[in-house]
N, C-alpha and C positions, 0 to 999 in steps of 0.2 A: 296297176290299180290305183286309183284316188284314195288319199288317204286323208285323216282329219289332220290340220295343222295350218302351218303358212301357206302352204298352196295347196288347201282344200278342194275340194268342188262344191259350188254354191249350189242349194237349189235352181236359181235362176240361170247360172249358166248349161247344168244340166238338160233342164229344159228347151234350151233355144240349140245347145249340140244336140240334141233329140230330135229334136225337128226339122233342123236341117242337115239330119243323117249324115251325121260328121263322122266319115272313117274310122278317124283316131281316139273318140270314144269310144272302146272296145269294152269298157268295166266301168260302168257308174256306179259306184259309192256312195251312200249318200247316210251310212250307217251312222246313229247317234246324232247327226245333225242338229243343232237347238233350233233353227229357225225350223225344220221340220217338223221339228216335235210339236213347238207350238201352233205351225198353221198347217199342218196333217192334211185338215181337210179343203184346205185353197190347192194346196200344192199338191198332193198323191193326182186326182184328177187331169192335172196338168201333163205330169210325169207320162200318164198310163196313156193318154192320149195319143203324146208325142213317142210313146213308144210300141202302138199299136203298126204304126209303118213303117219304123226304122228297120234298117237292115242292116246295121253296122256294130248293134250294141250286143253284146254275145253276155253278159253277166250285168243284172242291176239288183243290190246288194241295199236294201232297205230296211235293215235290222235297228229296233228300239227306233220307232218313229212315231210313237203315238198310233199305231193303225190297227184301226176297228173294223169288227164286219161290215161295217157299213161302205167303207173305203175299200173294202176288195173287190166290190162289184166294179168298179172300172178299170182294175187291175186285172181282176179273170176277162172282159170285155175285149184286153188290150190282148191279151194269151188266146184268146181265141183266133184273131188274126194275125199276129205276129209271126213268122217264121226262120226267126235267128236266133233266138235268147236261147240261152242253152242252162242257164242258174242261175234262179230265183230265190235271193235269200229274204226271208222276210223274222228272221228270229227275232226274241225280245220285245213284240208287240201284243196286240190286245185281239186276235183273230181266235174266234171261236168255231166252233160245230158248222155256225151257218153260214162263216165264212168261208171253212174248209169244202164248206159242200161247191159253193160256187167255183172255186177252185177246180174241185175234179169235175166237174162239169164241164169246165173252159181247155181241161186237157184231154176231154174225147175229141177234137177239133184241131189241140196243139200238136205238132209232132216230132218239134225242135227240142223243148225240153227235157233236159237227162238228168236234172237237180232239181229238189224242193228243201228248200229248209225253214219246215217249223217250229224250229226248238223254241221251249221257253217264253211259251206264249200267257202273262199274267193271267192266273185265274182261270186256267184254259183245261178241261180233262176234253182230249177226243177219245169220242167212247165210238159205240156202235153205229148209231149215223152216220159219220165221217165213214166209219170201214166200209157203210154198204154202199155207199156211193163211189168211194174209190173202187173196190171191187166191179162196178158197172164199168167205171174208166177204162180198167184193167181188161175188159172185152173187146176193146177196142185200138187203144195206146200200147203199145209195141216199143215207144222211144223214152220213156221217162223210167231209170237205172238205180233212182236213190230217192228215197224219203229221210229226211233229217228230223223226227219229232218227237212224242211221246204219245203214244197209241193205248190208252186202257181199256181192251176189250180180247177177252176170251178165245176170240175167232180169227187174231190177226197174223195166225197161220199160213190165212187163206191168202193175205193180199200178199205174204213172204215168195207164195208160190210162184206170184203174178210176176214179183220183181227178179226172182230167180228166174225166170223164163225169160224176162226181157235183155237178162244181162247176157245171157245166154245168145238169143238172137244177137246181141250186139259183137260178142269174142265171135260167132261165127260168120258175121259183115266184115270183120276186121282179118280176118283169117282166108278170106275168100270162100267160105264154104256155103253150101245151101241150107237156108232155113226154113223151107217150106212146113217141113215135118211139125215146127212146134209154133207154126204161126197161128193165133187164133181165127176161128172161121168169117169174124165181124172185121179183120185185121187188113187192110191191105201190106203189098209190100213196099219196101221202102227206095224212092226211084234215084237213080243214080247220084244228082244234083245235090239230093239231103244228105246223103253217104259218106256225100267230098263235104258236105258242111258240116257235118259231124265230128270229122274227122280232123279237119282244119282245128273248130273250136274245142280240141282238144286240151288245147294248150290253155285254155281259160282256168285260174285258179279256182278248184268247189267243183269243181267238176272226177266221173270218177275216172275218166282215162287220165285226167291231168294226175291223180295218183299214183295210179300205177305208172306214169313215165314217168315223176321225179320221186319216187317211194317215199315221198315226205307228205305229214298227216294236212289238207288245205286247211287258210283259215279259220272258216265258218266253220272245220270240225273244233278245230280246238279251241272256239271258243265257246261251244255248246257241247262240250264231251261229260261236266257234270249233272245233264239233266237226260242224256242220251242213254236210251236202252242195248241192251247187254249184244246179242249177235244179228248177224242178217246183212240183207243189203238196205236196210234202215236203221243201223245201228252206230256208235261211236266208233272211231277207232281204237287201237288198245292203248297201253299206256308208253309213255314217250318214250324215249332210252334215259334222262336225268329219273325219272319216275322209279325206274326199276334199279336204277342204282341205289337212290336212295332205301329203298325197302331193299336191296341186298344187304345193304348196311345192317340197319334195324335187324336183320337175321343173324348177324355175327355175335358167336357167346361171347357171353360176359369174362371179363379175365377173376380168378378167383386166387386169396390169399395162399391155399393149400399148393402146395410144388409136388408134384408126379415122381412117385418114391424112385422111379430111373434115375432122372435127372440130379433129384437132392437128397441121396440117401442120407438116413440117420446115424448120429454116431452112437456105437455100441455102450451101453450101460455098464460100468466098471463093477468090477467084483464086488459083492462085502469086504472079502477076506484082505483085500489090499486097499483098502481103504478105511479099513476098523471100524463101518460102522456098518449093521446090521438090516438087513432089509426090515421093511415094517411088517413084511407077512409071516418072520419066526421070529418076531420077539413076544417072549413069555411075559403075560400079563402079569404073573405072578412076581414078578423080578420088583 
């Protein structure tokens, strides 16, 4: 995966490996970018264009890029024809309700996708529009395993059921077994080719089979695990192993001045009588 630093990925070069369906782009990066940030709106366009027919790009990771509702509409345009991307990170941006909507819109059509991550979107509550839209999705999309975001709405039970159903079809694709029984009626099934594609881009980091083969939490989770909801298959993962060491710590009692009369018994109080001097409970006031 492309990371920020000396050998970055520019926008610009992204763009032209997009377009000319360059193999060895398998994970574009393009997360925090500052020339992104600032020309959001020249550039996402550009992006979603060139990655409406690629075939090669299996993860494009566009987290804190400036991107508004406005700019997903060429990004769900591009998800609507795409058929290789398998995670789409978009955390850390300005995507709301109307953009989420376009979104599940563009993945009744997708079938590649098995990652969303919208954690941590500024100023962003998805409430009940986003659920009921996704819930149509969910009529239809059979292939998408995880949502990464923050959902406030009462009913999101319902879309739990959806995603538990999907992952479900997917351990019994993996398994060779048949899934007719829990395939939805709107659903078709899924043809051999996308199977072996799925299965390939396993290996893509953000992805959830990528987790369970290397049992290690992906990036995009941890770096969105403080804004991520509690269980599910849209939830965080749990806490790290340094995490739980340290709160093992913080459980260890305190050490206390007092010594455990086993270990340091007391020594015996000497007589009055050999010592000539009088306990203070029978001396006579009167003396």
């Amino acid at each position: 995966m492309f990371k920020l630093g000396s050998t970055a990925l520019t926008p610009a070069a992204a763009i032209q490996r997009l377009e000319s369906n360059d193999p060895t782009l398998v994970s574009c990066d393009l997360s925090g970018n500052a020339v992104m940030q600032m020309k959001s709106s020249e550039l996402v366009p550009k992006i979603a264009a060139a990655l409406a027919h690629n075939t090669s790009c299996h993860e494009l990771c566009l987290g804190d890029c400036a991107i508004a509702d406005a700019l997903i509409t060429p990004i769900a345009e591009a998800l609507a024809t795409n058929t290789t991307l398998v995670h789409l990170n978009l955390n850390g941006n300005k995507v709301g309700n109307d953009g989420a909507v376009q979104l599940a819109r563009a993945l009744v059509r997708n079938r590649s996708l098995m990652q969303l991550n919208l954690i941590g979107q500024k100023g962003t509550k998805f409430g009940d529009t986003t659920l009921a839209e996704f819930i149509k999705t969910f009529d239809v999309n059979v292939t998408l395993l995880k949502i990464v975001w923050r959902l406030e709405s009462r009913q999101s039970f319902s879309l739990n059921k959806k995603l538990v159903r999907n992952n479900d079809i997917d351990r019994r694709i993996k398994a060779g077994k048949d899934y007719a029984d829990i395939l939805p009626e709107g659903a078709a099934p899924l043809p051999p080719a996308l199977i072996a594609h799925r299965a390939a881009a396993g290996c893509v980091i953000g992805t959830p089979r990528a987790a369970e083969t290397s049992g290690a939490a992906p990036d995009s989770w941890r770096s969105s695990v403080s804004d991520a909801p509690s269980d599910g298959p849209h939830s965080r993962p749990r806490a790290m192993p340094q995490c739980r060491a340290r709160n093992a710590r913080r459980r260890l009692p305190r050490p206390t001045a007092r010594l455990d009369a086993t270990t340091a018994p007391s020594r015996p109080r000497p007589h009055p009588a050999r010592t000539g001097r009088l306990h203070p409970a029978v001396v006579d006031p009167g003396i």
